[in-house]
MARGUVO-439070 format. One record per residue (C-alpha): residue in one letter; residue number from 1; x, y, z. Coordinates in steps of 0.1 Angstrom, whole numbers. Each point is the difference from the previous one (the first is absolute). Layout:
BEGIN
<aa: a&i: NUM&east: X&north: Y&up: Z>
...
***
This chain:
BEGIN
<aa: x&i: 1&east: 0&north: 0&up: 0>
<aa: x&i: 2&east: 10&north: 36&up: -6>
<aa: x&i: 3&east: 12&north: 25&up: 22>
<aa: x&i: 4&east: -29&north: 27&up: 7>
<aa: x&i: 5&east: 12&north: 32&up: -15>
<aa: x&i: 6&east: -25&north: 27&up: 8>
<aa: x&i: 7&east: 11&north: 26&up: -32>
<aa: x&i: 8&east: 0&north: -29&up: -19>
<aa: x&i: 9&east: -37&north: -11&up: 7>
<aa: x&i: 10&east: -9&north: 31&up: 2>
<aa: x&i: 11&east: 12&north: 9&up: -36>
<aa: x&i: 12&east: -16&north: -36&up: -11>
<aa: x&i: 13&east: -33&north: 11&up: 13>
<aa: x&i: 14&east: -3&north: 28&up: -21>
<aa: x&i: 15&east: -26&north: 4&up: -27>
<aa: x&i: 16&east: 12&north: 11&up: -32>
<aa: x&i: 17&east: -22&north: 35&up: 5>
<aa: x&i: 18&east: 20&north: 4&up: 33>
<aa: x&i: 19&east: 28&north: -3&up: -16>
<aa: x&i: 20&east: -1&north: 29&up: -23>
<aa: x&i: 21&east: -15&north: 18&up: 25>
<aa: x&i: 22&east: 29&north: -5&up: 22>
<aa: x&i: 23&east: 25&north: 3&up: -33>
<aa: x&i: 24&east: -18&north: 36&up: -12>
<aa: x&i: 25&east: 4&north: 12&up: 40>
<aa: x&i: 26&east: 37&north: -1&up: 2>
<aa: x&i: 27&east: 7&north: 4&up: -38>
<aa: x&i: 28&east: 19&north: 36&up: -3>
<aa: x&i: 29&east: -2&north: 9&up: 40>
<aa: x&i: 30&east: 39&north: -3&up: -3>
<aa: x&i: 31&east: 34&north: -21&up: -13>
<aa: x&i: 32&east: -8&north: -18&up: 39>
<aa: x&i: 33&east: -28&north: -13&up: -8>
<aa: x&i: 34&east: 12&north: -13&up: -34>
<aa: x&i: 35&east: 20&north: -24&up: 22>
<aa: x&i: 36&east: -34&north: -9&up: 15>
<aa: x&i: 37&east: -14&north: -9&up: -27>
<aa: x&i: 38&east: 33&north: -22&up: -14>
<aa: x&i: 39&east: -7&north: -18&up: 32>
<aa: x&i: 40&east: -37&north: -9&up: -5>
<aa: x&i: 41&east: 1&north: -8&up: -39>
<aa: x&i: 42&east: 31&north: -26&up: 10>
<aa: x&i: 43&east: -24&north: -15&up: 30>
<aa: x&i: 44&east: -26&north: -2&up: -17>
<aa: x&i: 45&east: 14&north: -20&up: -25>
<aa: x&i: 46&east: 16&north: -26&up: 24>
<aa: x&i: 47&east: -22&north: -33&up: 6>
<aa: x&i: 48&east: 16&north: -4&up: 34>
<aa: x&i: 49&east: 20&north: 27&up: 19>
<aa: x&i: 50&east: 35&north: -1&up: -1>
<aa: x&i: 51&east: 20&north: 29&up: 14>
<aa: x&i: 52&east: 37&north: -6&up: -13>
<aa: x&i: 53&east: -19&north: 3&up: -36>
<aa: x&i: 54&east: -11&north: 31&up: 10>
<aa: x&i: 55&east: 36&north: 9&up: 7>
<aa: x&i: 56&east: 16&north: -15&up: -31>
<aa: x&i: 57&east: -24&north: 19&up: -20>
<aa: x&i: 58&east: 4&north: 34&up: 13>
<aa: x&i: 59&east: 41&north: -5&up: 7>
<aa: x&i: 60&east: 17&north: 31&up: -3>
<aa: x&i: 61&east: -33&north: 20&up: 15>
<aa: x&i: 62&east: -1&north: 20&up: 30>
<aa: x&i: 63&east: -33&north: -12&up: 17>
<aa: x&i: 64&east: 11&north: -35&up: -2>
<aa: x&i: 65&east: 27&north: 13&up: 31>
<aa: x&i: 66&east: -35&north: 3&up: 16>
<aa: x&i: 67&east: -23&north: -21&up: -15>
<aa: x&i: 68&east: -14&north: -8&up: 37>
<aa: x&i: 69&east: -8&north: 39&up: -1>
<aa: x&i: 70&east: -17&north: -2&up: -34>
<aa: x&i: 71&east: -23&north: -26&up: 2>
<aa: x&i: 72&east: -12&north: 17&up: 29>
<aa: x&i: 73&east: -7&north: 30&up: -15>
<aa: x&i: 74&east: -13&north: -16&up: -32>
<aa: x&i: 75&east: -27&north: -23&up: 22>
<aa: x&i: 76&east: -13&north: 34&up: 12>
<aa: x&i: 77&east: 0&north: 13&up: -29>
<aa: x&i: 78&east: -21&north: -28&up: -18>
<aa: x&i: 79&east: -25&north: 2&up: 32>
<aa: x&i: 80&east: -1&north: 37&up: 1>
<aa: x&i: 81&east: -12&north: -8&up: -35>
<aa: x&i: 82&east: -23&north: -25&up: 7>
<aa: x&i: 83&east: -20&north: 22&up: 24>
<aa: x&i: 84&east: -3&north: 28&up: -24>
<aa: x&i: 85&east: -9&north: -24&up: -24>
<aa: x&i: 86&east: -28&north: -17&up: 17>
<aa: x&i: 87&east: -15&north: 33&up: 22>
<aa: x&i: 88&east: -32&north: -4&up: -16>
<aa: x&i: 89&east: -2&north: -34&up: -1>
<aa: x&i: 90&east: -16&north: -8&up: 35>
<aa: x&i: 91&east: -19&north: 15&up: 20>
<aa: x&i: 92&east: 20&north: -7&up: 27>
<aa: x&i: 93&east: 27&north: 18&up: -17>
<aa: x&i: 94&east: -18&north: 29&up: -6>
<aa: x&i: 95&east: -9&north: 4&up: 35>
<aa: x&i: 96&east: 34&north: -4&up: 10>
<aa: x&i: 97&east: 11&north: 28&up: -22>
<aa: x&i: 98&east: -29&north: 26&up: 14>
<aa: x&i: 99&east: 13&north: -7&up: 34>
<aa: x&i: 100&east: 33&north: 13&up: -10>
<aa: x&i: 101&east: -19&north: 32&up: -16>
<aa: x&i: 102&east: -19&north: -5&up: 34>
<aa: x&i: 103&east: 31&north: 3&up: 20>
<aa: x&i: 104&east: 20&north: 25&up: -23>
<aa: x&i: 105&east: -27&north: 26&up: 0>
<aa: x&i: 106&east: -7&north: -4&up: 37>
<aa: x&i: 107&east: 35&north: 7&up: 5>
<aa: x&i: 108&east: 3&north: 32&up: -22>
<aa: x&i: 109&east: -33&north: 15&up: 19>
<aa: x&i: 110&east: -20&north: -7&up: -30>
<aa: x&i: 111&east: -34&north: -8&up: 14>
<aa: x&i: 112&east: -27&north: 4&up: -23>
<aa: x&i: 113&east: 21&north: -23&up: -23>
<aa: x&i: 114&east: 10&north: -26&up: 28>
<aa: x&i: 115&east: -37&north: -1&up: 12>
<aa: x&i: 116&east: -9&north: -11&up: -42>
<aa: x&i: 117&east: 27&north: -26&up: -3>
<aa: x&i: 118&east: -16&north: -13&up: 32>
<aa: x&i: 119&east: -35&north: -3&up: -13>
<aa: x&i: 120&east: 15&north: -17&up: -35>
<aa: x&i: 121&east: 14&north: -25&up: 22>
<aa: x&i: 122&east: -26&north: -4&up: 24>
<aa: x&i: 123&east: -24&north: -5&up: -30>
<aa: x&i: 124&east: 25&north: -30&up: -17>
<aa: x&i: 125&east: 7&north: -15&up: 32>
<aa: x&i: 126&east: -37&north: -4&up: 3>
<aa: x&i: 127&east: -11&north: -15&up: -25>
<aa: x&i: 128&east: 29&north: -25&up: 1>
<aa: x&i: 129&east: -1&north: -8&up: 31>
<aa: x&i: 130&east: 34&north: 12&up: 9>
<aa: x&i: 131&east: -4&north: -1&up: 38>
<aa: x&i: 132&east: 39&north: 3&up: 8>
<aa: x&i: 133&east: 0&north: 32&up: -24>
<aa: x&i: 134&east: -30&north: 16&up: 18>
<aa: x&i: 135&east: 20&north: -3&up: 31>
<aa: x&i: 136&east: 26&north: 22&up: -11>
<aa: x&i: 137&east: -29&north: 21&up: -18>
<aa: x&i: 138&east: -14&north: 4&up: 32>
<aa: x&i: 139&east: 31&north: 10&up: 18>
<aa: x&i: 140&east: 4&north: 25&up: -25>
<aa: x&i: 141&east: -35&north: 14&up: 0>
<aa: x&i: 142&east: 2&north: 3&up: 41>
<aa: x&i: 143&east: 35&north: 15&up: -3>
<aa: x&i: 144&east: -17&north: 30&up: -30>
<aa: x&i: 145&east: -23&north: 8&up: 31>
<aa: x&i: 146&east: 27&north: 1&up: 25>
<aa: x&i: 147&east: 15&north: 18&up: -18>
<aa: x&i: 148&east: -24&north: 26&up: -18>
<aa: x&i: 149&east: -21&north: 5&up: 33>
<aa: x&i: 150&east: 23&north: -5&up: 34>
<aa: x&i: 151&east: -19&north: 14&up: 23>
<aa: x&i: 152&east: -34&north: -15&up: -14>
<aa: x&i: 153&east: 5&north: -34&up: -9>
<aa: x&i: 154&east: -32&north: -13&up: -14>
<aa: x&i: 155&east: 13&north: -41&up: -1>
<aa: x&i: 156&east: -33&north: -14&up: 4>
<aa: x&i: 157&east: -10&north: -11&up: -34>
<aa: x&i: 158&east: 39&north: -12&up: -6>
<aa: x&i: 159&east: -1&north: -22&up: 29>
<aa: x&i: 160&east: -34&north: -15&up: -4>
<aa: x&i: 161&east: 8&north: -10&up: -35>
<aa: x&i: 162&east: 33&north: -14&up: 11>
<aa: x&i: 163&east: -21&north: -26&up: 22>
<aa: x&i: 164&east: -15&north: -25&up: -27>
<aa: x&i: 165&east: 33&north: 4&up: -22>
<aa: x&i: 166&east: 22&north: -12&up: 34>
<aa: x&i: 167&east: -30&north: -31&up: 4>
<aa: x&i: 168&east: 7&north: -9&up: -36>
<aa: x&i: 169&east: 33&north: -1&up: 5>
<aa: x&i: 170&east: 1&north: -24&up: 29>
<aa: x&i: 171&east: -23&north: -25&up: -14>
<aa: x&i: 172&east: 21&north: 0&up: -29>
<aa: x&i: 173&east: 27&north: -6&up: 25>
<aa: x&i: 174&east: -17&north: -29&up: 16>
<aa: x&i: 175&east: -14&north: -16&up: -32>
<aa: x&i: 176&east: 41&north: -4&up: -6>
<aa: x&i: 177&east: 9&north: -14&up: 31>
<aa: x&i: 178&east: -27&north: -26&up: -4>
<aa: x&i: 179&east: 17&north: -5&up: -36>
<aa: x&i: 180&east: 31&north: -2&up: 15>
<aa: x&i: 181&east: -9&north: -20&up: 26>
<aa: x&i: 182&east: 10&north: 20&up: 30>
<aa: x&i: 183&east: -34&north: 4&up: 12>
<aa: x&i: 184&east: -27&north: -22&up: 20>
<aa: x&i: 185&east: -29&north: 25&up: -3>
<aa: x&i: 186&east: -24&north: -7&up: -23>
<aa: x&i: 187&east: -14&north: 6&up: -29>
<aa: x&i: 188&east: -26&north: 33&up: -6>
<aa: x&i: 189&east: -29&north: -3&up: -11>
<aa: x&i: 190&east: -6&north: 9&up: -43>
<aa: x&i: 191&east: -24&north: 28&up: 11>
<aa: x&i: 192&east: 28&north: 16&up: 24>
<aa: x&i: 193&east: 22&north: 9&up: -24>
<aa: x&i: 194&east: -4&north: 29&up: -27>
<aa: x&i: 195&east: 29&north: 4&up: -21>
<aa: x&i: 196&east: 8&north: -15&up: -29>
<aa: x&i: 197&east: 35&north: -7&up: 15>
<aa: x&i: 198&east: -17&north: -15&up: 30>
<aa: x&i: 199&east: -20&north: -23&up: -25>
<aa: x&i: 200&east: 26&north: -15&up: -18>
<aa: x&i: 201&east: 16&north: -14&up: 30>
<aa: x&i: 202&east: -23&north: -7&up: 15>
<aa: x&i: 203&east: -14&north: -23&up: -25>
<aa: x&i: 204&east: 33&north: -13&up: -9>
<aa: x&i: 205&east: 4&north: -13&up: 42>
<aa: x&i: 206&east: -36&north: -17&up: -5>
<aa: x&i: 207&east: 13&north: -18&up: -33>
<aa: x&i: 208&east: 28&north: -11&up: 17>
<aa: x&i: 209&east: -17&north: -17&up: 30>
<aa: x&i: 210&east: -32&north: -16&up: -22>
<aa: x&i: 211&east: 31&north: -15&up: -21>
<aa: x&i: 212&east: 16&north: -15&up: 32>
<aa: x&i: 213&east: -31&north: -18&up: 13>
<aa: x&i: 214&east: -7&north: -10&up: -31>
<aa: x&i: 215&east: -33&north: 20&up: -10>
<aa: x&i: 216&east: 5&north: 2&up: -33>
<aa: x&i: 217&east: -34&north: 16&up: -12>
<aa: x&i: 218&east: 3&north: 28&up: 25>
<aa: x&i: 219&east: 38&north: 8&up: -12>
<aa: x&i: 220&east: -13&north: 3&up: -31>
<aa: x&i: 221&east: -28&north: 23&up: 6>
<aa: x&i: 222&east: 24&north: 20&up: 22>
<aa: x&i: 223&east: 23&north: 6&up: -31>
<aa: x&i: 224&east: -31&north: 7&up: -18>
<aa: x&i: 225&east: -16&north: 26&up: 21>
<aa: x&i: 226&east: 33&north: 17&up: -1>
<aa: x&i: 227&east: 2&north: 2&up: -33>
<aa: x&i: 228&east: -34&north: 11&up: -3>
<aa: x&i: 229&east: 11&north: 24&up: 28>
<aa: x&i: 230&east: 32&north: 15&up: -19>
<aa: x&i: 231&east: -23&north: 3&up: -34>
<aa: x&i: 232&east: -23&north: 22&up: 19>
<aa: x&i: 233&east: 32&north: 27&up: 4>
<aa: x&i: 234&east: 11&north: 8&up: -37>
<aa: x&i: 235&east: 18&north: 31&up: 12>
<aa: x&i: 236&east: 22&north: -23&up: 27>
<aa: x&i: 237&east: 7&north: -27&up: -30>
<aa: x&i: 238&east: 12&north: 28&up: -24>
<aa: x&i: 239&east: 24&north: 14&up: 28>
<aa: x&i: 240&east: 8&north: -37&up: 12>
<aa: x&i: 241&east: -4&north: -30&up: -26>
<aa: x&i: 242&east: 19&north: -18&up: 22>
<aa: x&i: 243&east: -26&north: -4&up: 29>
<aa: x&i: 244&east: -24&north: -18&up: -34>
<aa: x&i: 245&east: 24&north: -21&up: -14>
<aa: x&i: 246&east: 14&north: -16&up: 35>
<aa: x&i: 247&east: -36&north: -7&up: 11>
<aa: x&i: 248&east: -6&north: -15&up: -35>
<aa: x&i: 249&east: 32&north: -22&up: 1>
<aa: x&i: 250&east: -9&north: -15&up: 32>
<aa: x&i: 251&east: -33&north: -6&up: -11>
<aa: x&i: 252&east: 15&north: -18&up: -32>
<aa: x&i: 253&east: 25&north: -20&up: 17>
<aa: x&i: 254&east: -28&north: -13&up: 22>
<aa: x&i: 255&east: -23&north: -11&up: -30>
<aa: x&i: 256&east: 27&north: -18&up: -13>
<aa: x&i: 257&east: 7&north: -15&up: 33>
<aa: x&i: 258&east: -40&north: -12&up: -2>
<aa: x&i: 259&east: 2&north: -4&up: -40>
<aa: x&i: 260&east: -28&north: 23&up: -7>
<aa: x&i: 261&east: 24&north: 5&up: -32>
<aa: x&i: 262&east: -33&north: 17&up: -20>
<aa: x&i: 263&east: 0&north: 25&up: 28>
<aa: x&i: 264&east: 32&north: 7&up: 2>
<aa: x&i: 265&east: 0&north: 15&up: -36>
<aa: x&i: 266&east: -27&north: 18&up: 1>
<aa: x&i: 267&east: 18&north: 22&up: 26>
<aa: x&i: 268&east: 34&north: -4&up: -19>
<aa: x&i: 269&east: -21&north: 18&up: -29>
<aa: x&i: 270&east: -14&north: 27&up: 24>
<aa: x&i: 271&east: 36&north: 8&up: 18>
<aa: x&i: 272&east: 14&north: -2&up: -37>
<aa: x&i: 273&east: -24&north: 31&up: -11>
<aa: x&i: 274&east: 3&north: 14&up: 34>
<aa: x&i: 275&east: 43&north: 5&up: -3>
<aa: x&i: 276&east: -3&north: 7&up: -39>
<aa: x&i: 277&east: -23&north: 27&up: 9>
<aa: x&i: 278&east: 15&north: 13&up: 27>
<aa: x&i: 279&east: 21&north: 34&up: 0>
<aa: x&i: 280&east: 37&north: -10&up: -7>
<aa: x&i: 281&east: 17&north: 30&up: 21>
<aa: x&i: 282&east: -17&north: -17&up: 28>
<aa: x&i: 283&east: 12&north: -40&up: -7>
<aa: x&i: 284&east: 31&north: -12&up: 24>
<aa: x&i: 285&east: 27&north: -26&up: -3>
<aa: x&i: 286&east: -25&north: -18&up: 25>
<aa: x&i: 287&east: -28&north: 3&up: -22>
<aa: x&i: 288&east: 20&north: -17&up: -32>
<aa: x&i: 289&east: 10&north: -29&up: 24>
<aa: x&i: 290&east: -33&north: -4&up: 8>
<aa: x&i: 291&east: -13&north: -1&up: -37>
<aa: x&i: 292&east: 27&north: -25&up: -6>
<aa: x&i: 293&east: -12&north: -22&up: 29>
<aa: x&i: 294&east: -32&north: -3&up: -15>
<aa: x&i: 295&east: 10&north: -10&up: -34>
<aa: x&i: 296&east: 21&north: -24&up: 13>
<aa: x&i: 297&east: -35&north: -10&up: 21>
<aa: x&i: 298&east: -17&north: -2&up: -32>
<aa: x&i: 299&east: 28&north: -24&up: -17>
<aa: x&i: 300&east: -6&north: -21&up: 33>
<aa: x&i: 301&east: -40&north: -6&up: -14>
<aa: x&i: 302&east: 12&north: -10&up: -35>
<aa: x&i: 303&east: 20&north: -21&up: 11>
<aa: x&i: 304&east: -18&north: -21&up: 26>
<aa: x&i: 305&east: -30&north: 3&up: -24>
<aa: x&i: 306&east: 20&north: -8&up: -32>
<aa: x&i: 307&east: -12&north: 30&up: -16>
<aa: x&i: 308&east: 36&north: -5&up: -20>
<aa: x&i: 309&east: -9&north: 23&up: -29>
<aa: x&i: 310&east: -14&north: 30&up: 20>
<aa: x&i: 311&east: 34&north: -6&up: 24>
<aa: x&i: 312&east: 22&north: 7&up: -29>
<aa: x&i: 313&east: -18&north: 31&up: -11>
<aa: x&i: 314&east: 2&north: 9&up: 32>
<aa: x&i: 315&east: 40&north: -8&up: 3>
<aa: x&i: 316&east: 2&north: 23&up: -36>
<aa: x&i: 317&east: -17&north: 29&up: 17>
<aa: x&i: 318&east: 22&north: 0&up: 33>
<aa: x&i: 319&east: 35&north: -3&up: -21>
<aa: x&i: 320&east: -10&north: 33&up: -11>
<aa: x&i: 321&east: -9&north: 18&up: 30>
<aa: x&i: 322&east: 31&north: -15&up: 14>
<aa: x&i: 323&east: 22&north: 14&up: -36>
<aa: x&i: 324&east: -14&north: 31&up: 8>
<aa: x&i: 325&east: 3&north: 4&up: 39>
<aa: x&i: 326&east: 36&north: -23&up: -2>
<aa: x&i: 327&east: 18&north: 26&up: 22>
<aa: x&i: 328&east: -27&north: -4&up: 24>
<aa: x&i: 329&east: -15&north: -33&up: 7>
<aa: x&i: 330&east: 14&north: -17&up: 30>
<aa: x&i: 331&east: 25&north: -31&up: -6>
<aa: x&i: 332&east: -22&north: -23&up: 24>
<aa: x&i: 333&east: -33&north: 12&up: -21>
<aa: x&i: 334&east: 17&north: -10&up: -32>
<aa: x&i: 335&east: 12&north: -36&up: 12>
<aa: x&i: 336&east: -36&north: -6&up: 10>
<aa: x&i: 337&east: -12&north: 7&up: -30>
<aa: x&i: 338&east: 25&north: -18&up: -19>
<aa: x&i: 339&east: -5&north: -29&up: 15>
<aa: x&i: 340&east: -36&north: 3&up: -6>
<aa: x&i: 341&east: 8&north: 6&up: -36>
<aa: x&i: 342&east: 21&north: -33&up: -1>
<aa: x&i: 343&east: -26&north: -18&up: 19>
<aa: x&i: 344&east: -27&north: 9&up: -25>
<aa: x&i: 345&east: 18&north: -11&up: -29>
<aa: x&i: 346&east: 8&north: -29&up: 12>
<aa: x&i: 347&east: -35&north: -10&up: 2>
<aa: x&i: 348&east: -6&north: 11&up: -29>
<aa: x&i: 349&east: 36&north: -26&up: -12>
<aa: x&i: 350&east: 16&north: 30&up: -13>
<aa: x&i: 351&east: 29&north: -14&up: 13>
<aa: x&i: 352&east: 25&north: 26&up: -17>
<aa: x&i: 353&east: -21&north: 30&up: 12>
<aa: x&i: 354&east: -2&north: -11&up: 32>
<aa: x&i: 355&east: 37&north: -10&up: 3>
<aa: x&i: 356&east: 7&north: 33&up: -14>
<aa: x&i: 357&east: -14&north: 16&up: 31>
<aa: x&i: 358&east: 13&north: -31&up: 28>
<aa: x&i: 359&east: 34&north: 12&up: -16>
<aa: x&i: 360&east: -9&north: 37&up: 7>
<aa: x&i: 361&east: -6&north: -5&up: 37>
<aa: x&i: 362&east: 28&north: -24&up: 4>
<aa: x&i: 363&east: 25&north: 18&up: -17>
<aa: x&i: 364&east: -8&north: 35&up: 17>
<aa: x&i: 365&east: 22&north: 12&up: 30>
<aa: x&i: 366&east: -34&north: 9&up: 23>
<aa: x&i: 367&east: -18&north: -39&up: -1>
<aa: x&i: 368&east: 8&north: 2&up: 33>
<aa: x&i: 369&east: -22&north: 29&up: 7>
<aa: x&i: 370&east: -30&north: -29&up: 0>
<aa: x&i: 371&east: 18&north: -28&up: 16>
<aa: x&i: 372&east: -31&north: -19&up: -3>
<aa: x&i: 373&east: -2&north: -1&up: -37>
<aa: x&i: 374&east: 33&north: -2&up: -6>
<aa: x&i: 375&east: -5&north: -36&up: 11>
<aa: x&i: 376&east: -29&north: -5&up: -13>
<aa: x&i: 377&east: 14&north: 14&up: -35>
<aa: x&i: 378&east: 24&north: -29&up: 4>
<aa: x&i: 379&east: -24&north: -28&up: 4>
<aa: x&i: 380&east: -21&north: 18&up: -33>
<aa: x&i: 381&east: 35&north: -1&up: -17>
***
């Protein structure tokens, strides 16, 4: 296995629109930064990092005497980048950058200015139910009043609204400990809880328990009603596709657990539509992994069911997602899904195809990423 390098992955994880985002923001800011950028380009190109390349391909230059110093700088650099790059792209970020307007005006005696950053974050945070952002909203709004008004401090309405965020908060709190299993109290009751945050895990503790005693039927309408739940909040999903697609997934892996394979892809279908449609600025590494999970899911049901035919259109369409996101599909994703490729084939006694793609996991330097199916790649080989 590889040494971690943290430039390295980070340079890897890049998309190629980050990338000439990142290029265009140092390009011309200096004969520095052309050094930079020397760096990056001869990173980027490396399969695995290797610093005494680095150093035989920049002999002779000046930052290589400090190339400890440079990569430093140029991992700043490339996040600095990254945050200017993707300041719209969350709501969460765009919060985080009205609390620094927040906090700039504040500190320049700028008011009227601080009290309408406050209210465009108060707003967000609101609808997303941001409840450790409202905190520091709060604290911000109480400190305007302090502030504006010393000697009449009219905190009323700022405390009593603080009161149901802080309850939130600390059920939240509780619903993890039971998820962690750190806590013996017991589980609230549906109607007690309010917020969508609240819901999910809430739902997600009650799956988990109906799966260990074996209540399979009430697992599944658990998963269900959340879904149902998490449909209900469009606004949440477009912010968070995330909170859908983990709820789905867990719901798929149990209907292939009970081989309601029909089932199972009707909701592959709808999450299908659901990421295609979704806004792009707003889909995550986590997200991807999650659409590769299910396809891999989906292979699963051809194969048990000897679907062969729709398994290999199926294995066509995921080559090409993985062509086009190759920088950026995780090694451990890929050897599943090769080995689901070679397993299909097999089936099917295209012998050479699916050796092609035994070969490909056998052959590559992460196998060992899936332990698992490594061996069971061996016994298929």
């Amino acid at each position: 296995m590889r040494k971690k390098n943290n430039l390295f992955d980070l340079i890897k994880s890049l998309s190629p629109s980050e990338k000439r985002y990142f290029k265009r923001s140092l390009s011309g800011n200096g004969k520095d930064d052309s050094n930079f950028l020397l760096l990056f380009d001869e990173i980027d190109k490396m399969n695995s990092y290797s610093e005494p390349e680095i150093k035989k391909a920049f002999k002779g230059k000046k930052f290589v005497k400090q190339l400890h110093v440079t990569k430093i700088y140029l991992q700043d650099s490339i996040l600095k980048s990254l945050r200017s790059f993707h300041a719209a792209s969350s709501s969460s970020m765009i919060i985080k950058d009205l609390l620094k307007n927040i906090e700039i005006c504040f500190h320049k005696e700028l008011y009227n200015q601080c009290e309408l950053e406050i209210q465009k974050a108060e707003k967000i945070a609101v609808q997303t139910e941001d409840d450790i952002a409202l905190l520091e909203i709060f604290n911000w709004k109480r400190k305007l009043v302090q502030t504006k008004s010393p000697t009449n401090l009219n905190l009323k309405e700022i405390i009593v609204s603080q009161g149901p965020l802080l309850q939130r908060l600390n059920n939240v709190h509780v619903l993890w400990e039971l998820m962690a299993g750190i806590s013996g109290a017991s589980l609230p009751d549906k109607e007690s809880v309010h917020s969508l945050n609240e819901k999910v895990l809430l739902h997600h503790l009650i799956y988990r328990i109906e799966i260990q005693y074996g209540r399979n039927h009430e697992a599944k309408k658990c998963l269900e009603e959340l879904i149902g739940i998490l449909e209900s909040n469009p606004s949440r999903l477009s912010e968070e596709p995330g909170l859908y697609l983990t709820s789905v997934n867990n719901l798929l892996s149990f209907l292939v657990f009970t081989k309601d394979y029909d089932e199972a892809l009707i909701l592959l279908s709808k999450a299908k539509v659901f990421y295609e449609s979704s806004d792009k600025a707003k889909r995550s590494q986590s997200n991807f992994r999650q659409i590769l999970r299910m396809y891999n899911i989906e292979l699963e049901i051809y194969r048990d069911t000897e679907s062969l035919e729709k398994g290999i259109s199926l294995i066509e369409n995921i080559e090409k997602l993985i062509k086009k996101h190759n920088e950026t599909t995780p090694k451990e994703y890929l050897v599943s899904l090769w080995f689901q490729f070679g397993y299909v084939y097999f089936l099917k006694k295209d012998f050479k195809s699916s050796l092609h793609w035994i070969n490909e996991i056998m052959n590559s330097s992460f196998a060992t990423l899936r332990p698992d199916l490594h061996v069971q790649t061996h016994f298929l080989n």
